[in-house]
C-alpha positions as CSV (number, residue, x, y, z in Angstrom):
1,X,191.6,211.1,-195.0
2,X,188.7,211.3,-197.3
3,X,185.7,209.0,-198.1
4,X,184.6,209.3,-202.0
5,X,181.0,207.2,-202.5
6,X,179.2,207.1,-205.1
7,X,175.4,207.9,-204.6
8,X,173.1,206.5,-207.2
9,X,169.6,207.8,-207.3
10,X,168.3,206.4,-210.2
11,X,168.0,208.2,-213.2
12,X,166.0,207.2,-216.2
13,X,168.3,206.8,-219.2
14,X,165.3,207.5,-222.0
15,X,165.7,211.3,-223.4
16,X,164.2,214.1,-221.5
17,X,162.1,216.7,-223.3
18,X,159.6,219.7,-221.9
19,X,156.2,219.2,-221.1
20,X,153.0,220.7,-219.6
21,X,153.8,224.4,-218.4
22,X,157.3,223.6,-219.5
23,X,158.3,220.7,-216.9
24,X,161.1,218.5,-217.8
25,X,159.7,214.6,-218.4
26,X,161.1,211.3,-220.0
27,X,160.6,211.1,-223.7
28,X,158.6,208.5,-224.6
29,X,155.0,205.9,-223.3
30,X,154.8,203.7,-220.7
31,X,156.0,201.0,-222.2
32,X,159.6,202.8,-222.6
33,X,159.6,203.8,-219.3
34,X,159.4,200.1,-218.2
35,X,161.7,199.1,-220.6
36,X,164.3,202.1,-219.6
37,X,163.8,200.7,-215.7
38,X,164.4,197.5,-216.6
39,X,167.7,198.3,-218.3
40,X,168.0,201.0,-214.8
41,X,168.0,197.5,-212.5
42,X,171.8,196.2,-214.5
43,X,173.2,199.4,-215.0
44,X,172.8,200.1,-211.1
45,X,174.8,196.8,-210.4
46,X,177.3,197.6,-213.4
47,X,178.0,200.7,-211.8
48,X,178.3,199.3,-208.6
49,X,180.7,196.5,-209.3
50,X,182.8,199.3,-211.6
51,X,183.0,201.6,-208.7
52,X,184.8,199.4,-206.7
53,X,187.4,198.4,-209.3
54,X,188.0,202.2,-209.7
55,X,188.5,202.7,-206.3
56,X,185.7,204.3,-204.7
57,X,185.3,203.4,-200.8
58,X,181.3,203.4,-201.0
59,X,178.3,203.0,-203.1
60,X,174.7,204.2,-202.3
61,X,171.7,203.7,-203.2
62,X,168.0,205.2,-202.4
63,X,164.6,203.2,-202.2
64,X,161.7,205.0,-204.8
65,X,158.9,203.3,-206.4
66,X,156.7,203.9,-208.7
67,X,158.5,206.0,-210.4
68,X,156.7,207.1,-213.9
69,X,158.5,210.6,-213.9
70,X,161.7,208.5,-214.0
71,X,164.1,210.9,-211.4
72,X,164.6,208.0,-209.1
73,X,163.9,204.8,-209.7
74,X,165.8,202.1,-206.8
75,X,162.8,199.9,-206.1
76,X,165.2,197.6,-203.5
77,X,168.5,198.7,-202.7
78,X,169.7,195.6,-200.8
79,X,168.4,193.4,-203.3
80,X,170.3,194.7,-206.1
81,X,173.5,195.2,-203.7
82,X,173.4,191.5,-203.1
83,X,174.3,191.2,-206.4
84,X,177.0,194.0,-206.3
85,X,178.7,192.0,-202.9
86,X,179.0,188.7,-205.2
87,X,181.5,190.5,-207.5
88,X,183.3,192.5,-205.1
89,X,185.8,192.3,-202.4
90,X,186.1,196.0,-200.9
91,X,183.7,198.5,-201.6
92,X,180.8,199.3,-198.7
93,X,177.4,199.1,-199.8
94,X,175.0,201.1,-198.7
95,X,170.7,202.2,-198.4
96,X,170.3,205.9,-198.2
97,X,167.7,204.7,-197.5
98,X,165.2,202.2,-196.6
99,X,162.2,204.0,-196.1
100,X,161.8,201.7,-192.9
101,X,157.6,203.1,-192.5
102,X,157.2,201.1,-195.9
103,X,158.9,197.6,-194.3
104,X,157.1,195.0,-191.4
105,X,161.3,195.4,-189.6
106,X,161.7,192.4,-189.0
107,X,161.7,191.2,-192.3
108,X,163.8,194.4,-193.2
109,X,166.0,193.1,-190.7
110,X,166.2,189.7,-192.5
111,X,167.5,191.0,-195.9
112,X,169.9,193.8,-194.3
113,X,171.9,190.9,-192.2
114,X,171.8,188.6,-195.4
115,X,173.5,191.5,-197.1
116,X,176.0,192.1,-194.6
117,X,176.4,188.1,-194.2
118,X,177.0,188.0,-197.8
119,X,179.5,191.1,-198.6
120,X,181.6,189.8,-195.4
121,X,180.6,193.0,-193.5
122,X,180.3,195.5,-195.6
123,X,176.9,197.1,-195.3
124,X,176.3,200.3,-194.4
125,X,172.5,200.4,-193.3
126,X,169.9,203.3,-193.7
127,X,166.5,204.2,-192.7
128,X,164.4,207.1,-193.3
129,X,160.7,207.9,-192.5
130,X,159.7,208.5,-196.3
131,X,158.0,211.7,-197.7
132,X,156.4,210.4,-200.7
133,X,152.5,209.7,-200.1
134,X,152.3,207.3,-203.4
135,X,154.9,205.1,-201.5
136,X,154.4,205.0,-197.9
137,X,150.6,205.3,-198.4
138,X,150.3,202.1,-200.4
139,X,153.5,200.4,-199.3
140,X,153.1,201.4,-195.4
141,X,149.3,201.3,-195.3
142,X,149.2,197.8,-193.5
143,X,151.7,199.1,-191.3
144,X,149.6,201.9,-190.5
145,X,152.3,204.1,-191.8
146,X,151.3,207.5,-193.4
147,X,153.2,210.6,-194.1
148,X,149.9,213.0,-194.2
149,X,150.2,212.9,-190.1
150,X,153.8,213.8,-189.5
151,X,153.7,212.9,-185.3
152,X,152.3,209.5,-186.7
153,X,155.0,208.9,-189.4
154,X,157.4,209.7,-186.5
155,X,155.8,207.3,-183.8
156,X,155.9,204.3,-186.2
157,X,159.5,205.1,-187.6
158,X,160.9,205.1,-183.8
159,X,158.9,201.7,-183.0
160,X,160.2,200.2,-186.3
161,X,163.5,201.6,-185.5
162,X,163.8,199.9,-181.8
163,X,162.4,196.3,-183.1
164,X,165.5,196.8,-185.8
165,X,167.6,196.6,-183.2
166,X,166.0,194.6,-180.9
167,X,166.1,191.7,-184.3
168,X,170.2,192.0,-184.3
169,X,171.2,192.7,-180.7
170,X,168.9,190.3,-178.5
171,X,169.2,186.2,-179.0
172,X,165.2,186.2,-178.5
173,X,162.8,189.0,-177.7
174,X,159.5,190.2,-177.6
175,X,157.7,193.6,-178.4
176,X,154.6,195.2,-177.9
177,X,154.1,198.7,-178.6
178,X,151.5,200.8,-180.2
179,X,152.0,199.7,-184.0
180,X,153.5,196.5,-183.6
181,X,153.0,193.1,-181.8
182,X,156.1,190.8,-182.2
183,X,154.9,188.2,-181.4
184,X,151.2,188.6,-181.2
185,X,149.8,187.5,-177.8
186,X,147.7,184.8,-179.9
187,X,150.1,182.9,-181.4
188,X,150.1,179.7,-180.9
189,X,153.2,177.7,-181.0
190,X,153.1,173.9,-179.1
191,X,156.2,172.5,-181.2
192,X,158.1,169.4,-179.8
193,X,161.0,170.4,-181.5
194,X,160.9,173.9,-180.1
195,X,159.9,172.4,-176.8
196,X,163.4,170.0,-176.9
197,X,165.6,173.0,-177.5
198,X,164.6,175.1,-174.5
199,X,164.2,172.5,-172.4
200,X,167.8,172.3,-172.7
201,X,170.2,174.1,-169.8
202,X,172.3,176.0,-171.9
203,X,169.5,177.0,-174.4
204,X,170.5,180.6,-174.0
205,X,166.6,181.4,-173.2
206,X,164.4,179.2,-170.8
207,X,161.2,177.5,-172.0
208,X,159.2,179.5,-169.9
209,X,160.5,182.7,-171.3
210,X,159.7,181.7,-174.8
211,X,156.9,179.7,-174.7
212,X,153.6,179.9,-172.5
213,X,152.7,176.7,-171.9
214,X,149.0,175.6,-171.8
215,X,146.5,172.6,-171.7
216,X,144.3,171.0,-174.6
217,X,142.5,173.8,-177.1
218,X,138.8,172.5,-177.3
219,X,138.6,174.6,-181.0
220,X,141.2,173.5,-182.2
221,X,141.5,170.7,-184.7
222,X,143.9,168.3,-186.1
223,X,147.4,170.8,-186.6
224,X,149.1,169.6,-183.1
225,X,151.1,173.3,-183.1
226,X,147.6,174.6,-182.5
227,X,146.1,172.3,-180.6
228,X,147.0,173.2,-177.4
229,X,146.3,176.9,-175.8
230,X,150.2,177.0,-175.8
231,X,151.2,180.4,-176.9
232,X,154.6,182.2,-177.9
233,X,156.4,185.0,-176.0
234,X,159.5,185.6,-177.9
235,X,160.9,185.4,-180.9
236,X,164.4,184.8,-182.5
237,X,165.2,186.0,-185.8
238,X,167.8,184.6,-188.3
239,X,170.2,185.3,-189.1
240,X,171.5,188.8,-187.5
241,X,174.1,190.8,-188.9
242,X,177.7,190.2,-189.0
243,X,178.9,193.5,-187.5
244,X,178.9,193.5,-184.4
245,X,176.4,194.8,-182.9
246,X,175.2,195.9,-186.2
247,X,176.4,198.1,-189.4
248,X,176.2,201.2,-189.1
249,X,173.3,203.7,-189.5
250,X,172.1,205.8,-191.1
251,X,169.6,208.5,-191.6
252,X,168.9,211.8,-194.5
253,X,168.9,214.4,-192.4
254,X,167.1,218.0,-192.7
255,X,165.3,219.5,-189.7
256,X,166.8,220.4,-186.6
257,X,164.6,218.3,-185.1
258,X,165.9,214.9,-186.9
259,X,169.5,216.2,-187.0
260,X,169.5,216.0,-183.3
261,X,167.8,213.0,-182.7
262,X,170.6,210.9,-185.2
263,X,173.2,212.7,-182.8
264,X,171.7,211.0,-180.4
265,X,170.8,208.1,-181.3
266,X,174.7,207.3,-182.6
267,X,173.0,207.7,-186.7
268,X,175.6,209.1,-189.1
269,X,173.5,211.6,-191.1
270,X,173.3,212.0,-194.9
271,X,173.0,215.8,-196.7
272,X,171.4,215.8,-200.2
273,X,170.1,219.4,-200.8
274,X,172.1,221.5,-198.6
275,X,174.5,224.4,-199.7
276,X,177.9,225.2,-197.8
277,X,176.4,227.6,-195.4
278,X,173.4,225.1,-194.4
279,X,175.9,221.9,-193.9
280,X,178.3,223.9,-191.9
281,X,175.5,224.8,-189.6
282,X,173.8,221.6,-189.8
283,X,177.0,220.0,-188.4
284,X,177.7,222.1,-185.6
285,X,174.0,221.3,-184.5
286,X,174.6,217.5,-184.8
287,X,178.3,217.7,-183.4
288,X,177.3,219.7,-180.0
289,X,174.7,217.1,-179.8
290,X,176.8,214.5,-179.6
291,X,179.2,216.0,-178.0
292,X,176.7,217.0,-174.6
293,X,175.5,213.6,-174.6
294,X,178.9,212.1,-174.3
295,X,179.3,211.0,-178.2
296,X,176.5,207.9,-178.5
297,X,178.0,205.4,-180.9
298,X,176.7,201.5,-181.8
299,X,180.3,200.7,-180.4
300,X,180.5,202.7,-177.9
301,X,184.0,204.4,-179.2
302,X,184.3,207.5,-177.8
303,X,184.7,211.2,-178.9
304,X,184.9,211.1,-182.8
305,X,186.4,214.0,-185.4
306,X,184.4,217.1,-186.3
307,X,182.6,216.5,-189.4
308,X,183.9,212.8,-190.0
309,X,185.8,210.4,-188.5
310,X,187.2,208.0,-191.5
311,X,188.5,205.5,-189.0
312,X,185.7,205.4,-187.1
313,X,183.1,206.2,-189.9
314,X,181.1,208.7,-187.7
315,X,179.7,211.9,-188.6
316,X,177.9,213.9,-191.6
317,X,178.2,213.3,-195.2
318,X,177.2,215.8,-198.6
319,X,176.4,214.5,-201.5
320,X,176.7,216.4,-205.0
321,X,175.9,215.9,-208.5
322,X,179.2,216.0,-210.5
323,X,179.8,216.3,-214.4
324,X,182.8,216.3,-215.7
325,X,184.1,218.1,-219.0
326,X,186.7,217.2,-220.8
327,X,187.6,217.1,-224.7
328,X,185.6,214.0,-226.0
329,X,183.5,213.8,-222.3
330,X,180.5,215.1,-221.2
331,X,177.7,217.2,-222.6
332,X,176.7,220.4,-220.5
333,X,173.6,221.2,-221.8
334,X,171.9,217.6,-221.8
335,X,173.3,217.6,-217.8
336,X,171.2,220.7,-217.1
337,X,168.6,219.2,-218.7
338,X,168.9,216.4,-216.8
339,X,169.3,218.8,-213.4
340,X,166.0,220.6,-214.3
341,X,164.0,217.3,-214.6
342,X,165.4,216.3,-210.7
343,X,164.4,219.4,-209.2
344,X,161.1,219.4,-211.5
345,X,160.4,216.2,-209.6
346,X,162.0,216.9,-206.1
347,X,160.9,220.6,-206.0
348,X,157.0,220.0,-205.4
349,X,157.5,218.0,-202.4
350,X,159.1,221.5,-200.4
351,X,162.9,220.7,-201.2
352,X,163.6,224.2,-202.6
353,X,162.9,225.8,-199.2
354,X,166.1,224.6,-197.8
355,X,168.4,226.0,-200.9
356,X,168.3,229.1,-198.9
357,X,171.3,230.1,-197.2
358,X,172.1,229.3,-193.4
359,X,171.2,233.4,-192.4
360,X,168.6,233.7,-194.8
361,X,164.9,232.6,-194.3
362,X,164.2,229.0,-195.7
363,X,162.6,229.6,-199.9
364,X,159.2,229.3,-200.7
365,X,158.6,225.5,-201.2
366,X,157.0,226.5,-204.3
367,X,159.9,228.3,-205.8
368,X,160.8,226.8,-209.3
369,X,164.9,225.6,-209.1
370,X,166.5,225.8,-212.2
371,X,170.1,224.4,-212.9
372,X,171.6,228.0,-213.0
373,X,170.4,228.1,-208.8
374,X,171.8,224.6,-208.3
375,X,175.2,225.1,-209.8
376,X,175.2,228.7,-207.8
377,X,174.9,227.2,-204.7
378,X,177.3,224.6,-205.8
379,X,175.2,221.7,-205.3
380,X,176.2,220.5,-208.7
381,X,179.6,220.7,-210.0
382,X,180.4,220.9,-213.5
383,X,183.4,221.6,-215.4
384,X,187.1,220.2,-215.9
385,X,188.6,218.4,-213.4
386,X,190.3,221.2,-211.5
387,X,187.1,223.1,-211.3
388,X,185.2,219.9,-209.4
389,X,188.8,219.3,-206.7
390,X,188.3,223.4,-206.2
391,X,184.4,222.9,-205.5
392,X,184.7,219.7,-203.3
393,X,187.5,220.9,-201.2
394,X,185.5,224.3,-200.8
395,X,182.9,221.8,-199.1
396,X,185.6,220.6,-196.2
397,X,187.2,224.0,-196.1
398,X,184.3,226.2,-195.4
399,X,182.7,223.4,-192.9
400,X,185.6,222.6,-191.1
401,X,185.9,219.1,-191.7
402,X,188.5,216.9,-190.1
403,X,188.8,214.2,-192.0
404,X,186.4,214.1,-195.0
405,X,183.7,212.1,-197.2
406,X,181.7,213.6,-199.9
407,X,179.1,211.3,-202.0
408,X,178.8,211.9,-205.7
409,X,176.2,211.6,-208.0
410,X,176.7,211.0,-211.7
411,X,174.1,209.1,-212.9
412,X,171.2,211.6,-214.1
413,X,168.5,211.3,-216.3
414,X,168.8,211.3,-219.9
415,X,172.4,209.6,-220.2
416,X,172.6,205.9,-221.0
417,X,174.7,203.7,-218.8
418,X,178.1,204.0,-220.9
419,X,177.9,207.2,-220.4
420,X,177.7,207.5,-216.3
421,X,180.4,204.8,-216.2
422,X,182.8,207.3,-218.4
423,X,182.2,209.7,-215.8
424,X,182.9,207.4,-213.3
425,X,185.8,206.7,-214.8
426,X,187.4,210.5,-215.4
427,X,186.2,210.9,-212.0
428,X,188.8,208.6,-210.5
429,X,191.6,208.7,-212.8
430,X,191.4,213.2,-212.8
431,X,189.9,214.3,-209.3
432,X,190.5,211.0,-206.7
433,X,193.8,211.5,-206.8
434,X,194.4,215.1,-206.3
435,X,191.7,215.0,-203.0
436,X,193.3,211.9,-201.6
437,X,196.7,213.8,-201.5
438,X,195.2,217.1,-200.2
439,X,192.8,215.2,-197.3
440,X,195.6,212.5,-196.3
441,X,194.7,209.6,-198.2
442,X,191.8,206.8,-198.7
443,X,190.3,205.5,-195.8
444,X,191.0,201.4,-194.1
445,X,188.9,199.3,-195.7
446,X,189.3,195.7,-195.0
447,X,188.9,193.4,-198.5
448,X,185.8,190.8,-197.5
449,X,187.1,187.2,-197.0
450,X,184.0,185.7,-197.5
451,X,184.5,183.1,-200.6
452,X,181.2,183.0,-203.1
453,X,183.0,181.0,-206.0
454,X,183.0,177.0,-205.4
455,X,186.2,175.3,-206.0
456,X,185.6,171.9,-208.0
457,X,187.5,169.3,-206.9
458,X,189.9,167.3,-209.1
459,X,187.6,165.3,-212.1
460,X,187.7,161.6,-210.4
461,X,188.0,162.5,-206.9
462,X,185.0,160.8,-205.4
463,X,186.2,157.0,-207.0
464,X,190.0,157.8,-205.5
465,X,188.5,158.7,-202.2
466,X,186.5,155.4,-202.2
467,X,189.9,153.6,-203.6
468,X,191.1,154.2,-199.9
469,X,191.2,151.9,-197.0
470,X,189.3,153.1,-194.3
């Protein structure tokens, strides 16, 4: 079977024209960059709603902000896939990723179980430590988050990580670790009402687990939660997730380092900038990971399929750009265009060094990537339709994939939203079917249940109702 998601990273739709020393930027002030983002936030849901009536199993989005240069703007993912679960039934929505050092996780927690409360289980939940200082220094800086210290990024995404779960897996909990105090040993918290409903027996969590109880506060004043040196040991957060114990995860993946530690952590791992050669290996690594340590899992399934398991979805997905062209579709040269200003923005933060091959040293993370490299290493495919089936089954071929998932990326800067949803469109109608029939079909997906559209009762109702005897 094979998974087909679409993976939207945002791409301004203004037109792109060369700047400074030649790099590719947005046409246009500041004021048409707003305006271009603001048009960005309903083409996103558009596209989202459109790729589930065209049959695509998954959509994706990434968290960026900030974004003047205009190659990713997604300011908040599940906020705008809220909207996308109102006005679908069956397509899986998912973060790739919340930058989790930029979030307090609790309250991450909050609006990733609303989102899976609200799409009837369909979330599909990621994290990632960031790499951009002009986010996570101004959006993680309360946290203490930074990305200039590495082993410090790394010590507050694992602590995040472990109060994430801790927020959907335990009724009420506490933790105290290096970065975060949940709660904080001075809360106070002498409630009656809190005090009723553990004083009960089958509260699930004694009073004396949850609260501290204490005498009179001589400091305190009139507020009676604070007026007694009561203090609070655990908390409870609402509402968890509907998946059991939780969606999914996952986590982009590039070092060896992180590769392993999703394997064993049960994280399904995302691939954005890696060529044939580098994915194969970066599979085996996370597959004989899991595979020592007995496969970890959130459910606790077993042994899952080399590469990816579309029952179980477990394993590693690619993403690549695609463009199709047809007569009357697509424009080649504006899509390079629109390649050169990504990699004009994602080359300076070290990207290209991992465009090298799997036996080659990694590249300078200075080297310049122009669209010619990109479409070399297949990264982005272009062409007809046959051309793109020959390129994405070259992709589970020469990894070895079991059952298969690949994540595609149409939207690019410089094309208006029409024009991304055309591509959509060819997309499924040209290439879907021809991979479903080579990889065994689409995947189960069950349609959500959950009903968002109130049924009005018959005009009158209420005076009939009071019309009966009791």
């Amino acid at each position: 079977m094979i998974d087909i998601g679409v993976f939207h990273n945002g791409g301004i739709d203004l037109p792109l024209k060369e700047g400074k020393d030649g790099v590719v930027i947005p046409k246009g002030d500041l004021r048409a960059v707003h305006e271009s983002c603001m048009r960005g936030i309903v083409a996103t849901i558009r596209q989202g709603v459109l790729a589930d009536k065209l049959g695509y199993d998954t959509f994706w989005q990434t968290e960026h902000h900030f974004q003047v240069e205009g190659a990713e703007f997604s300011p908040n993912p599940v906020q705008s896939e809220m909207a996308i679960a109102m006005l679908t039934k069956r397509i899986r929505l998912g973060q790739a990723t919340n930058v989790i050092t930029q979030h307090h996780p609790v309250r991450l927690a909050e609006q990733v179980a609303m989102l899976d409360i609200v799409s009837g289980g369909r979330c599909e939940m990621g994290v990632g430590r960031g790499y951009q200082p002009r986010e996570v220094e101004i959006l993680g800086r309360n946290f203490g988050a930074t990305i200039q210290d590495q082993e410090r990024n790394r010590s507050f995404f694992e602590e995040a990580y472990e109060v994430l779960m801790k927020c959907w897996t335990q009724d009420s909990f506490s933790h105290h670790g290096e970065n975060l105090s949940i709660p904080p040993s001075y809360t106070k918290w002498f409630h009656t009402q809190s005090i009723a409903f553990f004083s009960e027996a089958n509260a699930g969590r004694a009073l004396e687990d949850v609260l501290a109880m204490g005498g009179p506060d001589f400091y305190s004043g009139g507020n009676p939660v604070v007026a007694t040196t009561t203090r609070l040991k655990e908390l409870s957060v609402f509402p968890q997730t509907l998946q059991r114990p939780h969606p999914q995860i996952w986590m982009p993946m590039t070092s060896d380092r992180t590769i392993k530690l999703g394997a064993q952590k049960g994280i399904n791992g995302q691939f954005f900038a890696e060529n044939n050669s580098r994915l194969k290996r970066n599979i085996e690594i996370y597959h004989k990971e899991a595979e020592r340590l007995g496969f970890p899992d959130y459910k606790n399934r077993g042994a899952f399929k080399y590469g990816w398991d579309a029952e179980k979805r477990r394993g590693i997905v690619p993403a690549r750009w695609i463009h199709i062209e047809m007569p009357g579709l697509g424009d080649k040269k504006r899509w390079e265009r629109g390649l050169q200003h990504g990699w004009d923005y994602y080359g300076p933060f070290g990207f290209a060094a991992i465009l090298a091959e799997a036996d080659e040293p990694l590249w300078p993370a200075t080297t310049r990537i122009t669209p010619d490299i990109v479409q070399q290493k297949e990264l982005a495919l272009g062409g007809p339709p046959d051309k793109i089936i020959e390129g994405i089954m070259r992709i589970k071929e020469s990894c070895g994939y079991e059952d298969f998932a690949v994540n595609l990326d149409f939207e690019i800067a410089g094309f208006e939203s029409r024009e991304i949803e055309d591509q959509m469109q060819a997309f499924a109608e040209e290439v879907t079917p021809a991979l479903r029939r080579e990889c065994g079909g689409a995947p189960p997906l069950a349609d959500s249940t959950v009903e968002l559209v109130p049924q009005l009762r018959p005009a009158g109702w209420l005076k009939q109702a009071a019309a009966v005897p009791a």
